[in-house]
N, C-alpha and C positions, 0 to 999 in steps of 0.2 A: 863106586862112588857111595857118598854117605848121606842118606836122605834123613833129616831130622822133623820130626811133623812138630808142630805147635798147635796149642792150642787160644785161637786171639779171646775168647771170651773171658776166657781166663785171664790173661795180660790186663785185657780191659777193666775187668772187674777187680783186680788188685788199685790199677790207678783210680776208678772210681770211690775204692773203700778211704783212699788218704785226700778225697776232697771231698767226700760229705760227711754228715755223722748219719752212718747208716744205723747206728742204734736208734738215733728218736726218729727217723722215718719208719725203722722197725715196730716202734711201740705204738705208731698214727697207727698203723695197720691192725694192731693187736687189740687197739682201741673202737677197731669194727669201720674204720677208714675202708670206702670202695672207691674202688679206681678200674677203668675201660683202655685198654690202649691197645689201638689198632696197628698193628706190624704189616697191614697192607699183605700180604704175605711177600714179604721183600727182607731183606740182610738183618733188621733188628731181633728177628722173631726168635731167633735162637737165646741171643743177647739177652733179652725184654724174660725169657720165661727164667732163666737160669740169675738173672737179676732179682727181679722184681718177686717173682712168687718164690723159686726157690730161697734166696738168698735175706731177702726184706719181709718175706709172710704175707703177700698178699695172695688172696685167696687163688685154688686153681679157677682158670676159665677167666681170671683176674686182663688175661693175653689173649685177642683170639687173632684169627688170619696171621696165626705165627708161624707157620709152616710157610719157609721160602720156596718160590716155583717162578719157575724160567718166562710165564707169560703173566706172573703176580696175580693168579685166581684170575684172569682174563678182567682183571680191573686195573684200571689206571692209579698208581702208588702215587700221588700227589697228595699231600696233608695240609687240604684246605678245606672249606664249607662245600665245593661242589665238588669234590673227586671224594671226599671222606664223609658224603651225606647222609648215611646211615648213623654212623658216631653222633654227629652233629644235632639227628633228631632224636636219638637216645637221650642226649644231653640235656636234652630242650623239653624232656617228657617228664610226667611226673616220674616215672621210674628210673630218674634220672642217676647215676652213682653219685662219689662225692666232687670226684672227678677224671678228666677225660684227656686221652694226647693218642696223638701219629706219628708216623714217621713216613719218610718217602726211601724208595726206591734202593737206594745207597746208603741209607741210615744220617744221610749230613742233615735233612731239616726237619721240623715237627710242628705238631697244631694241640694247643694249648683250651683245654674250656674248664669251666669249671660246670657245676649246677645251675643251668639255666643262665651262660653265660658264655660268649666265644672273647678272648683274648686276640688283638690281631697280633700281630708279627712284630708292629713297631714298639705297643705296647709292652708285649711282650720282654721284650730288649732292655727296654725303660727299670721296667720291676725289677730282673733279674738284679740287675748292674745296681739300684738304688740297695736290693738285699743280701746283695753275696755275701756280703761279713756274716753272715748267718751260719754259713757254711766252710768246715774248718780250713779247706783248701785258698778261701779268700779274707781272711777272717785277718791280714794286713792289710785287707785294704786293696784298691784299683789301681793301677798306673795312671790307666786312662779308657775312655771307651771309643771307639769306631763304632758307624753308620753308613752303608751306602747314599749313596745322595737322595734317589727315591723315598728310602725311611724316611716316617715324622720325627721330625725334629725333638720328642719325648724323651731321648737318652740324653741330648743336649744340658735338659735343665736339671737333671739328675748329675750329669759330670760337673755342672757351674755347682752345684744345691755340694757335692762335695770336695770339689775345689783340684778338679783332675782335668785332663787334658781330653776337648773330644773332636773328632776326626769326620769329616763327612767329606766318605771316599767315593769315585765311579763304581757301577755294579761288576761286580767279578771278585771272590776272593782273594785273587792274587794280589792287592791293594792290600787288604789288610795283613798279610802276609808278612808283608816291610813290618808295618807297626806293632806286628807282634813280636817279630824277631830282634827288632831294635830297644823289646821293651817298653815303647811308648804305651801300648793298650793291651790289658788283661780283657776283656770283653768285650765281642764286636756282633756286628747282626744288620741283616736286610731283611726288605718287606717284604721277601719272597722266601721266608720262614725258614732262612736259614741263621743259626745261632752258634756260637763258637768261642772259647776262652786259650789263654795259653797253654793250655796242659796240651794242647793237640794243633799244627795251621793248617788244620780244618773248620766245616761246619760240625755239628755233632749233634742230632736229636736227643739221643737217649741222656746225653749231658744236661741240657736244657727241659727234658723232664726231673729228672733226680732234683737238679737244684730247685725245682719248681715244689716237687714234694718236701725237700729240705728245709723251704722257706715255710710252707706250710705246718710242718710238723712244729717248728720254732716258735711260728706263730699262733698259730693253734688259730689260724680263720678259714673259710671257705675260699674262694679263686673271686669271688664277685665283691666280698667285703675286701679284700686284699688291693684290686682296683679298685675301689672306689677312694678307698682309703690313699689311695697314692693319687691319683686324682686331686683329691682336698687339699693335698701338699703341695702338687708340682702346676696343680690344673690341669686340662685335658685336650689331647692333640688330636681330635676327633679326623679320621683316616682313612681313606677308601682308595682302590684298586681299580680302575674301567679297562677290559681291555678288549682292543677290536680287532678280531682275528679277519684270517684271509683279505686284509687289503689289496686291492692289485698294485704290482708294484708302481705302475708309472701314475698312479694316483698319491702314491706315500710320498715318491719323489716330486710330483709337483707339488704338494704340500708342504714339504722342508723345505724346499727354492724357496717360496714364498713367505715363510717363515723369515727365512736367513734375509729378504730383501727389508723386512718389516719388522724384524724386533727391536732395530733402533731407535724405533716412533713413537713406540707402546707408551714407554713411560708418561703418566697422566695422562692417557687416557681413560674411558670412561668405557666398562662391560656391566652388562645386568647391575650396575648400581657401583659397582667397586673401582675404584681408581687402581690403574698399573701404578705401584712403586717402583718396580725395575722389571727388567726383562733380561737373559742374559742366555748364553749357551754355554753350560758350565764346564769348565776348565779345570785340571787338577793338577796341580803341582806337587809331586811326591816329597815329601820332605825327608825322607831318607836319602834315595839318590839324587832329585832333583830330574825324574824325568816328569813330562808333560804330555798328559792323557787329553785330549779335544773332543769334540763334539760329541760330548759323553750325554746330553739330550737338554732340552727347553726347557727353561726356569724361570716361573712369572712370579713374581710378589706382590700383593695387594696391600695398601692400609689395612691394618689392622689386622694382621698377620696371616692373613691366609695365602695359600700357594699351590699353585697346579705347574705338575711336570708332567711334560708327551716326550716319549722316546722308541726308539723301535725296540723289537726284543724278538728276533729270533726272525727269520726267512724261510722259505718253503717255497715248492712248485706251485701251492694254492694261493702264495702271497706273502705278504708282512703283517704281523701281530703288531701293533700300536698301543701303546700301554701308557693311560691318562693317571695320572696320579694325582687325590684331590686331599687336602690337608687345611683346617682352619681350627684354630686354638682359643681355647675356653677358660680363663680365668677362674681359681680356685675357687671362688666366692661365685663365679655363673652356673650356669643350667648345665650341669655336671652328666646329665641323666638321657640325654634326646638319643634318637637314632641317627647313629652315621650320615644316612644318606638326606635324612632330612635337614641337618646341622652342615651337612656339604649342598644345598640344593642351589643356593647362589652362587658357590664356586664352582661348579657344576657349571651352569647356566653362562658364567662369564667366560668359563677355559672354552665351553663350546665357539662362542662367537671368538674369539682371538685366534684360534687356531681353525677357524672354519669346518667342523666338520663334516656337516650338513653341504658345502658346497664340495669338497673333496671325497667324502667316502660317502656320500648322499644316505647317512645314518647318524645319531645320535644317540641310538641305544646301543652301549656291548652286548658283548657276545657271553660276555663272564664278570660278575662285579663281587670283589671280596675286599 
């Protein structure tokens, strides 16, 4: 037999070179541009050194925990604020670089900050998809963009702002899969920081850094001027994560019964101050083939745009993970600037009492809030 080895970094980095201009991210770098990216010590590391320092100049040490290992440095390869908290207070220090990214486990998601600034996931999505023309590979323009359902709604007003089609699919890649292959959407993304374009029907970190340095280098701002500035534009879909690990399960299930006997009442009802404008358990109709995805999790909408989703996410011997999603939207011209958690404290406050969680999981604070 005939064994042929390959080399994928290589493959990889040929397709990365015909969708960005690695020359002016080479010259951000040359320009004294510092950049942190944590490889988790998981699959990008190899990728990341042979990209980024070899290939684009940025400095050695530019990569650490690049070296992949079967137990990831005995840390958990998850590229959020509490699995990547060392990055994160780099970030946030004065010693902070210019800027900062991760990747998880398998290279498909990543965490995005700048100097003194964390990008969530949704946000994230939002920018990309508003600046890809920046980079040669998009530079006609978007099909369309996909969002899991959970995502804020922030790529929505960026696909209406350019007049493209946008898609808010159930959580699982294979959704956007249809719509990449059919052509409907050039770039898609959920709030669990996975990001992805047509070149690959995957997620892809290292993709969603490159274009993130691309847009940078075009632009010539920081990661916090860059948000703010798209903010001004589109407004601000202020966006948080609650998640309640180890539920027991016949507590999670008496909580969805009661749910399912009661979400047709919601509407104008009255929580912490907000009126339900609808309640629904969202439904997906594939518009490709026309299958139909159910109880894909709880979908409340209040006057004035704000919105809390509870759905489960994952099972175990110690329980169910329940994962509250809170989202309320700020008008270009309002208070562009507050903290998440303080600009979701009413929405917070109402998804508590509508889906009881106090009376079902006798808590109200998670276990993990990003």
């Amino acid at each position: 037999m005939a064994i042929r080895i390959v080399d994928p970094v290589t493959d990889y980095l040929d397709l990365m070179e015909q969708l960005f201009d690695f020359e002016a991210i080479r010259d951000l770098f040359s320009s004294g541009f510092m950049m942190r990216y944590d490889a988790m010590h998981a699959v990008t590391g190899p990728y990341a050194h042979i990209i980024l320092e070899d290939r684009l100049g940025a400095p050695r040490g530019t990569v650490v925990n690049g070296t992949p290992s079967v137990d990831f440095g005995g840390q958990h390869p998850d590229p959020n604020p509490i699995r990547a908290k060392s990055l994160v207070t780099l970030m946030m220090s004065g010693d902070a670089p210019d800027f900062g990214a991760a990747s998880d486990g398998d290279g498909d998601r990543n965490m995005i900050l700048g100097r003194g600034s964390y990008v969530t996931p949704s946000d994230s999505l939002a920018i990309l998809a508003a600046n890809a023309r920046l980079a040669p590979g998009y530079a006609g323009g978007l099909a369309g963009i996909a969002r899991s359902m959970p995502t804020s709604a922030a790529s929505d007003r960026v696909a209406e702002s350019l007049g493209i089609g946008s898609y808010e699919v159930p959580t699982g890649w294979k959704f956007f899969s249809n719509l990449l292959d059919a052509g409907l959407v050039s770039i898609c993304g959920e709030e669990s920081a996975g990001t992805g374009s047509n070149h690959v029907r995957e997620k892809d970190g290292l993709w969603a850094v490159l274009l993130w340095l691309n847009i940078i280098a075009k632009r010539n701002l920081p990661v916090a001027d860059i948000q703010i500035d798209h903010w001004r534009k589109f407004g601000r879909n202020y966006y948080s994560r609650h998640d309640f690990e180890e539920v027991r399960h016949e507590k999670a299930a008496e909580l969805a019964d009661a749910l399912a006997k009661t979400l047709k009442d919601l509407p104008g009802q009255n929580f912490a101050g907000l009126t339900v404008q609808t309640a629904r358990m969202f439904t997906y109709v594939d518009p490709v083939d026309g299958s139909i995805s159910s109880n894909q999790g709880v979908c409340i909408h209040f006057d004035g745009g704000g919105r809390a989703v509870l759905r489960p996410s994952g099972t175990s011997a110690d329980g169910v993970t329940l994962r509250l999603y809170l989202e309320t939207y700020e008008a270009r011209d309002g208070n562009l600037l507050r903290t998440p958690q303080s600009a979701l404290m009413t929405i917070r406050d109402a998804a508590c009492g509508i889906f009881r969680l106090e009376e079902y999981l006798g808590r109200t604070v998670p276990a993990i809030v990003t």
